[in-house]
C-alpha positions as CSV (number, residue, x, y, z in Angstrom):
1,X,0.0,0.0,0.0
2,X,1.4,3.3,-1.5
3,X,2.7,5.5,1.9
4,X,-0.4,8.4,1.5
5,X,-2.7,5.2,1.7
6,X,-1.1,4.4,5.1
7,X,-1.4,8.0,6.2
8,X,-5.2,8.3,5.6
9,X,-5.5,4.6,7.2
10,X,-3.9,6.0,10.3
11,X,-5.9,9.5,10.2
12,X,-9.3,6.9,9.5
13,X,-9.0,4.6,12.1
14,X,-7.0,6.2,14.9
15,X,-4.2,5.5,17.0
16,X,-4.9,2.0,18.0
17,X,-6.6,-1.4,16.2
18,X,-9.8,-2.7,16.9
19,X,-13.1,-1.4,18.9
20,X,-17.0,-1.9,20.1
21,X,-20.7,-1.4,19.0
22,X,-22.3,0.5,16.7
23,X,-24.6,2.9,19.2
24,X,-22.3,5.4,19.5
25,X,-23.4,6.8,16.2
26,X,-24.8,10.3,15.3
27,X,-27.8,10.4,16.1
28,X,-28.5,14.3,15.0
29,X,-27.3,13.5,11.2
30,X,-29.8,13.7,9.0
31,X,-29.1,12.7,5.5
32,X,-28.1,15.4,2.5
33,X,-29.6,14.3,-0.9
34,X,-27.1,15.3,-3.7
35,X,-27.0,19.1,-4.6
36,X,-29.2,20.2,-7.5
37,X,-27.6,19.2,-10.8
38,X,-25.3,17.1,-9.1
39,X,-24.6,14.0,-11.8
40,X,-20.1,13.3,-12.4
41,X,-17.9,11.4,-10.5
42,X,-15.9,14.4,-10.2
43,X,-18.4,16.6,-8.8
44,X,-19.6,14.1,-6.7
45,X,-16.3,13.5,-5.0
46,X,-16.4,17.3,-4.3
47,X,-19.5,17.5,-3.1
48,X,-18.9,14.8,-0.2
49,X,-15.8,16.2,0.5
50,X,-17.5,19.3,1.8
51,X,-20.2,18.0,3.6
52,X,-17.8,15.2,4.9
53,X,-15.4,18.4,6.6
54,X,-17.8,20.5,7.6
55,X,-19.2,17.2,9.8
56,X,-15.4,17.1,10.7
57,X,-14.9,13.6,9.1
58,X,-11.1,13.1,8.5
59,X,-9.2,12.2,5.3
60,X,-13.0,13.9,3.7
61,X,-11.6,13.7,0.1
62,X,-9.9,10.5,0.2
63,X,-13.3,8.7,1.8
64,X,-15.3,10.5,-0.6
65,X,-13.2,9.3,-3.5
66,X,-13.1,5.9,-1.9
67,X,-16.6,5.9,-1.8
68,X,-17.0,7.0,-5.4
69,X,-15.2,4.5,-6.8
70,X,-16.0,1.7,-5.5
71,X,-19.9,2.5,-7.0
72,X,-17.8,2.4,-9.7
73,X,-16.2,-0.7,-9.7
74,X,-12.7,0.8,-9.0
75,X,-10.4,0.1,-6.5
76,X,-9.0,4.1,-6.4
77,X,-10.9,7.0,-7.8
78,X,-7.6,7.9,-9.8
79,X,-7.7,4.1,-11.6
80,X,-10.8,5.2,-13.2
81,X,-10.4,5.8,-16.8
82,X,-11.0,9.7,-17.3
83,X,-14.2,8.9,-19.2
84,X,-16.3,8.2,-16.2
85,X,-15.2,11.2,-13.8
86,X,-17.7,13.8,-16.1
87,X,-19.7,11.1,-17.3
88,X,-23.2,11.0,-15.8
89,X,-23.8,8.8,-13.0
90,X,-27.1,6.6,-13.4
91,X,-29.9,7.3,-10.4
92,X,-29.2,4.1,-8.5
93,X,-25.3,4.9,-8.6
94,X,-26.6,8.8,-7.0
95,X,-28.3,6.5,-4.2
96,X,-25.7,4.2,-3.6
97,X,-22.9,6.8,-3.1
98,X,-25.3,8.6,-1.0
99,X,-26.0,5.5,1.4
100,X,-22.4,4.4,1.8
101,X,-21.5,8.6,2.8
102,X,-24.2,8.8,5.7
103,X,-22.4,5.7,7.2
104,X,-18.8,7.5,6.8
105,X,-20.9,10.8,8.3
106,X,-21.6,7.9,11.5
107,X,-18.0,7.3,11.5
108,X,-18.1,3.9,10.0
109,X,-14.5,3.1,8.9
110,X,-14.3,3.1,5.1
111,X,-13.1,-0.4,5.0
112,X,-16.1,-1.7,6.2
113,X,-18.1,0.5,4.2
114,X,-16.5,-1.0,1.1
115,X,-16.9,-4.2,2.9
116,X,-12.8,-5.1,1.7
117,X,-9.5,-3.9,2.0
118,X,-6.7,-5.1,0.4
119,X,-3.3,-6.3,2.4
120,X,-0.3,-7.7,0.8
121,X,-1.7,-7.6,-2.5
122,X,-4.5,-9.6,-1.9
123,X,-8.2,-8.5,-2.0
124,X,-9.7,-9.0,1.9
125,X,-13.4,-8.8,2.8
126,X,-14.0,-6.5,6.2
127,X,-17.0,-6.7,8.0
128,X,-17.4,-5.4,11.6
129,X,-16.7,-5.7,14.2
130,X,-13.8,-8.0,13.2
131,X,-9.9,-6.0,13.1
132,X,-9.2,-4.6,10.4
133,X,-5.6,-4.7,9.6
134,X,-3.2,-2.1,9.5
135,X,-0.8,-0.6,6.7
136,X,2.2,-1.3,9.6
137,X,1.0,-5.5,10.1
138,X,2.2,-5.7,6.6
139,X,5.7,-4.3,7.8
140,X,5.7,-7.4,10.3
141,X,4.6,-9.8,7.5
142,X,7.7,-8.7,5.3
143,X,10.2,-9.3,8.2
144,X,8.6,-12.7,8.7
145,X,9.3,-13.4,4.8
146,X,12.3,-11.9,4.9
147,X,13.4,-14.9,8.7
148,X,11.8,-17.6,6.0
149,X,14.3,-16.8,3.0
150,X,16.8,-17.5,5.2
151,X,16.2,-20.6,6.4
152,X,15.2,-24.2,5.7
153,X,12.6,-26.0,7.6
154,X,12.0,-29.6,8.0
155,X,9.4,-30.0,5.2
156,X,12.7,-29.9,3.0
157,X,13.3,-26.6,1.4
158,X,13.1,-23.0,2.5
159,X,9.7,-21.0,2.3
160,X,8.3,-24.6,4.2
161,X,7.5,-23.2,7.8
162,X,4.6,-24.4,9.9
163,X,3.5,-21.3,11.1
164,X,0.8,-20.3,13.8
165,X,-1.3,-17.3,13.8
166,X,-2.5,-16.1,17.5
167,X,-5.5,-13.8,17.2
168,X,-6.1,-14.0,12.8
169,X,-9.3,-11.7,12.5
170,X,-10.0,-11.7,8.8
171,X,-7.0,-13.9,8.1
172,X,-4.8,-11.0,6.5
173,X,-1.4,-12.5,8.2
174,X,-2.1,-15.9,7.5
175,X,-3.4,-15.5,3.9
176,X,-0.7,-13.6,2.8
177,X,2.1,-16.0,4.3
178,X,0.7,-18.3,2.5
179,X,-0.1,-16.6,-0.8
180,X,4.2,-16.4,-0.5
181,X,4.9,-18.9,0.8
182,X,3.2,-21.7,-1.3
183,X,4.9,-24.6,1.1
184,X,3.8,-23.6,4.3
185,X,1.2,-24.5,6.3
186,X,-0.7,-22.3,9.0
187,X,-2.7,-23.0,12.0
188,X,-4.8,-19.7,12.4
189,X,-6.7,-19.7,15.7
190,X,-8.8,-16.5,17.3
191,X,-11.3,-16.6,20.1
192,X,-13.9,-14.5,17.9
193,X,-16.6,-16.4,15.8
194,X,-16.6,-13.2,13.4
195,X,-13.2,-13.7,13.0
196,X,-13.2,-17.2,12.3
197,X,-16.2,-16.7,10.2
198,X,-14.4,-14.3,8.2
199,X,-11.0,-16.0,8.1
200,X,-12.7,-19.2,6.3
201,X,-14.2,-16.7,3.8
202,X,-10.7,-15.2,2.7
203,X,-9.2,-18.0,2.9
204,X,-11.8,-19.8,0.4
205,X,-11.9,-16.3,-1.7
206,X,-8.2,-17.0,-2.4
207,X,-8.3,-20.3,-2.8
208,X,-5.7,-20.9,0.5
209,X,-8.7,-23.1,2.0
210,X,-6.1,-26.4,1.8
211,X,-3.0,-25.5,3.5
212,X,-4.8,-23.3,6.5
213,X,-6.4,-24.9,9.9
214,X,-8.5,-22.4,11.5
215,X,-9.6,-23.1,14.9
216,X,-12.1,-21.2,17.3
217,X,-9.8,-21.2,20.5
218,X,-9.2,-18.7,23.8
219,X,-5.5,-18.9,23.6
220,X,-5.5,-18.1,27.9
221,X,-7.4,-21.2,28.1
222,X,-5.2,-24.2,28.6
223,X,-7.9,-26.4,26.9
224,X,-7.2,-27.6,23.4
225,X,-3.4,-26.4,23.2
226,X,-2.1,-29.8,23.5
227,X,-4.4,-30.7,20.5
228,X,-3.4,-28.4,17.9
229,X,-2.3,-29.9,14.4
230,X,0.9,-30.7,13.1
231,X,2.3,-30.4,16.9
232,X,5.4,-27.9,17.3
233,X,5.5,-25.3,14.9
234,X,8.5,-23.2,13.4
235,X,6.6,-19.6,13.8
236,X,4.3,-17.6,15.7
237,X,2.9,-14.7,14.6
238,X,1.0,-12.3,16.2
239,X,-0.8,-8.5,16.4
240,X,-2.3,-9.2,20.1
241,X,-4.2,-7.1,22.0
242,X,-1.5,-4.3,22.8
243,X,-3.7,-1.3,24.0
244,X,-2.9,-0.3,27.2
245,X,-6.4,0.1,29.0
246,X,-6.0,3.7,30.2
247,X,-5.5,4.6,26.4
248,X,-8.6,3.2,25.2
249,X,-11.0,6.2,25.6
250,X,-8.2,7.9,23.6
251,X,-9.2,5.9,20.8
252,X,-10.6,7.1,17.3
253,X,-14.6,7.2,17.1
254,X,-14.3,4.8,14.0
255,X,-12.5,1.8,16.5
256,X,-14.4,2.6,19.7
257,X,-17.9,2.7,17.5
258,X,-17.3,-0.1,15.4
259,X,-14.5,-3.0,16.3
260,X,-13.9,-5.5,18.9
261,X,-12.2,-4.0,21.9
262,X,-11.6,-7.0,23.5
263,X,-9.4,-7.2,20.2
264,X,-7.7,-4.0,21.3
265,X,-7.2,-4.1,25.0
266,X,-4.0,-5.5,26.3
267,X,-4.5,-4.9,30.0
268,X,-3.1,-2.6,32.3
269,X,0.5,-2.3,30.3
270,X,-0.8,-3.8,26.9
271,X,0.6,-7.0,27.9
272,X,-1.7,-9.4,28.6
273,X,-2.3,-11.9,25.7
274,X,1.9,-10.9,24.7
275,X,3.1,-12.7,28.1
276,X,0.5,-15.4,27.7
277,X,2.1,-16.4,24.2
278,X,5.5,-16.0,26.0
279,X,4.6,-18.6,28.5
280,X,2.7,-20.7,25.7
281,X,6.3,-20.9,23.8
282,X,7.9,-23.9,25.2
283,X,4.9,-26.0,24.3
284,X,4.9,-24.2,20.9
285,X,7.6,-23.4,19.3
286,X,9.9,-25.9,18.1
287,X,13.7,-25.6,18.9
288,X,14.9,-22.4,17.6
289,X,11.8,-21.7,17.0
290,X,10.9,-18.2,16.2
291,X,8.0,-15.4,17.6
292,X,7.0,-12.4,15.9
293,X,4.7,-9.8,17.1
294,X,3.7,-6.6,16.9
295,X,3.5,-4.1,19.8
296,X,3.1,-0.7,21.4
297,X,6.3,1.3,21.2
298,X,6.7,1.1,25.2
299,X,7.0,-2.8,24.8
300,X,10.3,-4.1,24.0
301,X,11.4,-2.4,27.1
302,X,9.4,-4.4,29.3
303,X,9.1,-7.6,27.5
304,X,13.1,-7.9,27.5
305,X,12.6,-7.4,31.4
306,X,9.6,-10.2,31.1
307,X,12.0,-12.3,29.5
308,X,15.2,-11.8,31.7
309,X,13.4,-12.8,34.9
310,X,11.7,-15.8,33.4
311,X,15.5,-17.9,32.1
312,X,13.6,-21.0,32.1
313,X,11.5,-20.2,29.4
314,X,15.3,-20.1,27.0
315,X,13.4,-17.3,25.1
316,X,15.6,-14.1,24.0
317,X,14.2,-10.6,22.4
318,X,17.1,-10.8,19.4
319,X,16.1,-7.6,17.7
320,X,13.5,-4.6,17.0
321,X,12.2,-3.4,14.0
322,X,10.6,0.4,13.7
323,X,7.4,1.0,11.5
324,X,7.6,2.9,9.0
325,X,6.6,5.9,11.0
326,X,10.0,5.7,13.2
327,X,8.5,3.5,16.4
328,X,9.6,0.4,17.8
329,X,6.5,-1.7,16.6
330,X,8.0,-5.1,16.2
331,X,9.7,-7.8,18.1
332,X,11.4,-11.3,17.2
333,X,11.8,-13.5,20.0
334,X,13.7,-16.4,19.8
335,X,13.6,-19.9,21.4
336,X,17.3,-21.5,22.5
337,X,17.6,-25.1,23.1
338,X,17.6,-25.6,26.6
């Protein structure tokens, strides 16, 4: 995703990742039927834009042109072939454009207004209140390719990992590991129906249905652990719950509104589900086995200090990656042998 898409993801959706119910919304909006005349592409994109700033909606042009052209059948409202910006728009295209702007005017995030998103390439249905994943989770995805190209796993050739996803919402990790890795296998497991429901729907949308487990599992539980597939695997991979709860209310009205926050809240210092996949490692990770996750910028301080007063876990924080915004966002743990 080019870098201005990032920026208007992170100006749409706020600080954090995902949210709650849809009640919050505004009540006092009525909707604004096109203005007289109104009948482009072009001018409709304008004409949204205003009303979509003066309800202080942010990123009001980009939405509006996201809105636009997905009526249109275009991904981006600059892929349209210049024909259909001044051509007419038919009556039931007016409506359409109109319905999908008085949910951005509730603060709906656009991705589930488009009901997809793309990730990695690959074309993802979004539905609420499932996460919807963020331009910097494709940052962790390309380090994670980047550990598999250099190394060989026990299926017999590199790009073979068994990899397990903890907390896979709509699948975009998993899916595009795959998609890149055409050897590996995945386990995918999250404690949300939604999310499982939705994984299963990528998955069989791309055609990834066959190499991909997806299980319905609590990972605090300490049911079913023993019983995953495939025993040991090479990778985990996660984007956990890293809000800390005292930031929460600080949260964009587009995540509180409309997405999980039990998907969002990591506890007190973020860290909740994090140590719980820490302490999980042992039983999960084969020797030299590798973790990946994604995290608030305040973590690899104190999951280094986790790890250094817990030696009998033989787990070691062996580097830090920044996103592309400058913050410590991601963290590879590695498993010794004992």
């Amino acid at each position: 995703m080019e870098l201005w898409g990032r920026m208007l993801w992170a100006l749409l959706s706020g600080p954090g990742r995902r949210g709650s119910t849809l009640g919050w919304a505004f009540s006092s909006w009525q909707p604004q039927p096109p203005l007289a005349g109104l009948s482009s592409a072009t001018e409709l994109v304008s004409h949204w834009t205003r009303v979509f700033e003066k309800r202080g909606i942010p990123e009001a042009r980009e939405s509006s042109e996201y809105i636009v052209a997905h009526v249109l059948g275009a991904k981006t409202f600059q892929s349209l072939r210049p024909a259909l910006w001044t051509q007419p728009l038919t009556s039931q295209q007016l409506q359409c454009i109109r319905e999908l702007s008085s949910r951005r005017l509730q603060r709906m995030p656009v991705q589930y207004i488009l009901g997809e998103w793309d990730f990695q390439g690959l074309s993802l249905r979004m539905v609420p209140p499932v996460f919807i994943p963020r331009p910097e989770t494709e940052e962790l995805v390309e380090w994670v390719l980047e550990e598999v190209a250099q190394r060989s796993y026990a299926v017999g050739s590199p790009g073979s990992p068994l990899i397990l996803e903890v907390g896979c919402g709509s699948g975009a990790i998993s899916l595009s590991l795959l998609s890149q890795l055409p050897q590996s296998r995945v386990i995918a497991v999250d404690k949300g129906e939604a999310a499982i429901s939705l994984t299963h729907e990528n998955a069989q949308r791309l055609q990834l249905q066959d190499r991909i487990w997806i299980i319905h599992l609590d990972m605090t539980s300490e049911r079913s652990w023993t019983h995953l597939p495939w025993g040991p695997v090479d990778l985990v991979v996660s984007n956990p719950p890293y809000i800390f709860h005292q930031d929460m209310e600080q949260l964009a009205p587009e995540i509180r509104s409309y997405e999980d926050p039990a998907a969002l809240d990591g506890g007190e210092e973020g860290m909740d589900i994090i140590t719980h996949i820490l302490a999980l490692a042992p039983r999960l990770l084969k020797d030299s086995g590798s973790i990946f996750l994604e995290v608030d910028p305040r973590h690899p301080e104190l999951v280094s200090s986790w790890l250094q007063s817990r030696p009998e876990l033989y787990l070691n924080l062996v580097a830090v990656r920044k996103d592309f915004c400058g913050r410590s966002r991601f963290l590879h743990i590695q498993r010794s042998r004992p």
